[in-house]
C-alpha positions in Angstrom: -5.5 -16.7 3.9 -4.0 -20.1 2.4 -1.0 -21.5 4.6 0.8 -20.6 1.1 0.0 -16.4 1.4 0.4 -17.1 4.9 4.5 -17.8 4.4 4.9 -15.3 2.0 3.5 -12.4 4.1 5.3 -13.8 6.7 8.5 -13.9 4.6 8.1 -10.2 3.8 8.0 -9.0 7.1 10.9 -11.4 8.0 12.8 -9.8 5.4 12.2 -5.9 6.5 12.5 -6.4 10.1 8.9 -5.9 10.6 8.0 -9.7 12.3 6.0 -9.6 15.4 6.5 -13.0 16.8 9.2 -14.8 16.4 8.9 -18.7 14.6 5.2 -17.8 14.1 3.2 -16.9 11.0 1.1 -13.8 10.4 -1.8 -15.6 9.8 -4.0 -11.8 9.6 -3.9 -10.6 5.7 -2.0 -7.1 5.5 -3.9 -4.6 5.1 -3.3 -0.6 4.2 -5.4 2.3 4.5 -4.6 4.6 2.0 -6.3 8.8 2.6 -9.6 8.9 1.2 -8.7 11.6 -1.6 -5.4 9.3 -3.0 -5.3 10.1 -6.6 -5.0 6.8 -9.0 -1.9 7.8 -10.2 -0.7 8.4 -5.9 -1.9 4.8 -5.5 -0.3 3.1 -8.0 3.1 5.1 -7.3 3.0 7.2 -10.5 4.0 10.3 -10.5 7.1 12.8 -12.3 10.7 11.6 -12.3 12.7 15.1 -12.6 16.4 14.1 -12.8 
């Protein structure tokens, strides 16, 4: 990662409590692993809002 992706990763686990070390930068790209059979629509977040 650039130094600049590196501050804003490191920003967004800052902000939800999620920072490992403390004054340091994540310098490891995130990285999810989403179940195999996901649909597109699961993946994206799509899905029914039924109020």
């Amino acid at each position: 990662m650039t130094r600049a992706e590196a501050l804003e990763v490191t920003r967004i686990h800052s902000a939800a409590g999620l920072l490992a070390s403390r004054g340091r930068l994540n310098l490891g790209a995130p990285f999810r692993a989403p179940h195999h059979t996901v649909s597109d629509a699961g993946l994206i977040g799509g899905g029914c809002n039924f109020l």
